[in-house]
Backbone as numpy.savetxt, mean C-alpha at the origin, in Angstrom:
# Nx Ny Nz CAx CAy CAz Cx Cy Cz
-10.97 21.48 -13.11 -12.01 20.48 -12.99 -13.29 21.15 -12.47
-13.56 21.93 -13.10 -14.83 22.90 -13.25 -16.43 22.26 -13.02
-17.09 21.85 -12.52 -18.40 21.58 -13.03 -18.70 20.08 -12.65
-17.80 19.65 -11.83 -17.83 18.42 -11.46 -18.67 17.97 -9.76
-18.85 19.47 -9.17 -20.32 19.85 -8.13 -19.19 18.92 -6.68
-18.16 18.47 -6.57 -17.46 18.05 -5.42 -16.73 19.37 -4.44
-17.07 19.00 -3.54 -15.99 20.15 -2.53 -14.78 19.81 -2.86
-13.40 20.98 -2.76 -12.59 21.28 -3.30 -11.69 21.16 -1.42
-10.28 21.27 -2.17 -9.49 21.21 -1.08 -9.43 22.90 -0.53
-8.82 22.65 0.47 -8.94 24.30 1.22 -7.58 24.63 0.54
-8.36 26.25 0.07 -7.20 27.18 -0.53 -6.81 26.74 -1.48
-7.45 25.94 -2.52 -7.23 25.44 -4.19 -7.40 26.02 -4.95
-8.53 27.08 -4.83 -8.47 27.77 -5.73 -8.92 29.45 -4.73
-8.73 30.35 -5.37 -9.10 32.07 -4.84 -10.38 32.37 -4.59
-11.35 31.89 -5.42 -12.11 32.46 -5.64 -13.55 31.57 -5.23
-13.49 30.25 -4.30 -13.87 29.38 -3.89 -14.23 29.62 -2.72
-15.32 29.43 -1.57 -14.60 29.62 -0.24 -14.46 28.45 0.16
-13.80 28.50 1.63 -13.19 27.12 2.15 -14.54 26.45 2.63
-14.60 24.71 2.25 -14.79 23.87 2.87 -15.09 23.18 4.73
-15.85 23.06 5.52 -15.42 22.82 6.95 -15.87 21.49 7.00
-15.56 20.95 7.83 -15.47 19.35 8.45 -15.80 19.25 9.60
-17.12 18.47 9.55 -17.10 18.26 11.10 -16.47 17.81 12.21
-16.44 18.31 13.24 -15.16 17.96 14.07 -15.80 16.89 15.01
-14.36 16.25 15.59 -14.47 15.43 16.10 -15.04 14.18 15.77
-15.43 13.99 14.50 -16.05 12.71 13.95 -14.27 11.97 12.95
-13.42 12.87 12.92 -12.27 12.51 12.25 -11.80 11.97 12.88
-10.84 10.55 12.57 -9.29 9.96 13.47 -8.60 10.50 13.38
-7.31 10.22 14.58 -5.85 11.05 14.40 -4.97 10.69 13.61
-4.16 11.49 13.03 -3.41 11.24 12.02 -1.76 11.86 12.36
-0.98 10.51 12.78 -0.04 10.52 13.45 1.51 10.19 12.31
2.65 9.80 12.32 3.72 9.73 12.06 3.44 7.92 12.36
3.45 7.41 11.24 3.71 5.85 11.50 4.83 5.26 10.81
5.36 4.21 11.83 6.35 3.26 11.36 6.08 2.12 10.24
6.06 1.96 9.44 6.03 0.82 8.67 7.51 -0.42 8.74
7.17 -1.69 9.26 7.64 -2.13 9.26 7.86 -3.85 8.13
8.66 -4.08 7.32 8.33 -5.06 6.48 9.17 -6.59 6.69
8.77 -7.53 6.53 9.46 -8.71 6.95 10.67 -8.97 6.74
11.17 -8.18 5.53 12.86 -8.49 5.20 13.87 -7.46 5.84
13.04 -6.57 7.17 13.90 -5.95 7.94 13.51 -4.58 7.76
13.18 -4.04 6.16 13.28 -2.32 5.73 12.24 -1.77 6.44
12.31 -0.87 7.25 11.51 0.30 7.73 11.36 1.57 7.38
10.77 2.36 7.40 10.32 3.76 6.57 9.29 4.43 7.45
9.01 5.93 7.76 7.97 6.53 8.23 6.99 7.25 7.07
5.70 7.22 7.46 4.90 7.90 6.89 4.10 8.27 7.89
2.80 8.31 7.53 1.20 9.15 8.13 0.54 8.23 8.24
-0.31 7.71 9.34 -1.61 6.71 9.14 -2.58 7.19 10.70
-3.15 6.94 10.51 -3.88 6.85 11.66 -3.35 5.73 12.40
-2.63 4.45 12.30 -1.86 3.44 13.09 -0.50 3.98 13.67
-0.14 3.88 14.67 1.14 4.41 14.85 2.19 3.45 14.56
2.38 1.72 14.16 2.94 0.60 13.88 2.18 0.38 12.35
2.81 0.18 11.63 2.49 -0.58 10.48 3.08 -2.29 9.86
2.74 -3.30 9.91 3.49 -4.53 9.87 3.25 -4.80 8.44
4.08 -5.11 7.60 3.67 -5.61 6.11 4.31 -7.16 5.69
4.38 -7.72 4.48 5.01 -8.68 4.02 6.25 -8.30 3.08
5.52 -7.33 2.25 6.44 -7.35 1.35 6.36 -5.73 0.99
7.74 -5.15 0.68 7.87 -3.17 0.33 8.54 -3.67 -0.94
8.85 -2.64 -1.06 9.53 -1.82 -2.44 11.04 -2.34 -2.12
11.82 -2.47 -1.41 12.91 -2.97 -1.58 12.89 -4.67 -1.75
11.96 -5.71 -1.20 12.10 -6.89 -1.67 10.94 -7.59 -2.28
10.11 -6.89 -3.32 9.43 -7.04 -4.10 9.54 -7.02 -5.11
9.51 -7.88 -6.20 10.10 -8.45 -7.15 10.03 -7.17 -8.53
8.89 -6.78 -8.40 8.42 -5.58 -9.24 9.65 -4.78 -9.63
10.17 -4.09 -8.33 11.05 -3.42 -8.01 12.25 -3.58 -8.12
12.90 -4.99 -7.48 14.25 -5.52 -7.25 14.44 -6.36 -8.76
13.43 -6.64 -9.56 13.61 -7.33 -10.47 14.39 -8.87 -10.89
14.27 -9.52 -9.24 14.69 -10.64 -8.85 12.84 -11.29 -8.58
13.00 -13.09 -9.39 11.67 -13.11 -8.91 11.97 -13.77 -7.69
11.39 -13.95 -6.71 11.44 -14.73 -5.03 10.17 -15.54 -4.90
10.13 -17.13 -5.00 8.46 -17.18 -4.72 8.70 -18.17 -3.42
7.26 -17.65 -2.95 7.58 -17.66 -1.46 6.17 -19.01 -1.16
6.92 -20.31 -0.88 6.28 -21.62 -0.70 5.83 -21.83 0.26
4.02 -21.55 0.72 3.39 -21.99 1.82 3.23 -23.27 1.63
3.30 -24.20 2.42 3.33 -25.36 2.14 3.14 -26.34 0.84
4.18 -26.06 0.18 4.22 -27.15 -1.17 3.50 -26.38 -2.02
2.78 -25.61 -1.97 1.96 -25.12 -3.20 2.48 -25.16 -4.51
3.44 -24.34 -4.78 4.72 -24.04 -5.65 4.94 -25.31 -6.47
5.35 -26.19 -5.82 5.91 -27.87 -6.23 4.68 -28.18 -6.16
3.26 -28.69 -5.76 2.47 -29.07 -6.00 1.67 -28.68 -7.64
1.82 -27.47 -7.97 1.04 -26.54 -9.18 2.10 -27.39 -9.83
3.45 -27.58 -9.99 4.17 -27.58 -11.14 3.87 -28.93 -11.69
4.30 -30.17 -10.54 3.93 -31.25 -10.56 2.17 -31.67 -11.34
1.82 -30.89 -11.30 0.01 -30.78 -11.38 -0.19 -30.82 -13.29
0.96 -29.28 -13.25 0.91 -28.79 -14.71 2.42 -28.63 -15.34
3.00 -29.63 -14.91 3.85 -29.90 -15.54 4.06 -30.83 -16.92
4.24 -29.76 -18.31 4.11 -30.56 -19.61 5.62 -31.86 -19.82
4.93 -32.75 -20.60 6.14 -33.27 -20.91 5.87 -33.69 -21.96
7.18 -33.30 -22.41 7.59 -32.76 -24.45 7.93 -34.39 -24.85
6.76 -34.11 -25.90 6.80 -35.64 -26.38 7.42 -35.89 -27.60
């Protein structure tokens, strides 16, 4: 990706020199917990050391290929009721 005039990652290429960053204007970048409502937890990297979510990769429909729909007050039954056809 030749000619595209962006700084490059350090040590990407040989013949480049390295990149510097000003210091101390960066956050820390720690080992975080992600935690998701149906219990599954996992670590990654964030600058947060807690991560709280709704929904991961284990109970997201995408994934599990179960659909789950999740009814804040009536919405669900309200839409259907709303647009619900009837075959005449």
């Amino acid at each position: 990706m030749s000619g595209l005039g962006g700084p490059r990652l350090q040590g990407s290429h040989p013949h480049i020199p390295e990149v510097s960053v000003k210091a101390g204007i960066h956050p820390e970048y720690h080992t975080a917990t992600v935690k998701c409502a149906c219990g599954n937890s996992f670590q990654t990297r964030s600058t947060q050391a807690e991560i709280h979510t709704d929904i991961c990769n284990q109970c997201h429909p995408f994934f599990t290929g179960k659909q789950k729909l999740i009814d804040t007050a009536g919405r669900v039954e309200r839409f259907r009721q709303k647009y619900d056809r009837k075959e005449s």
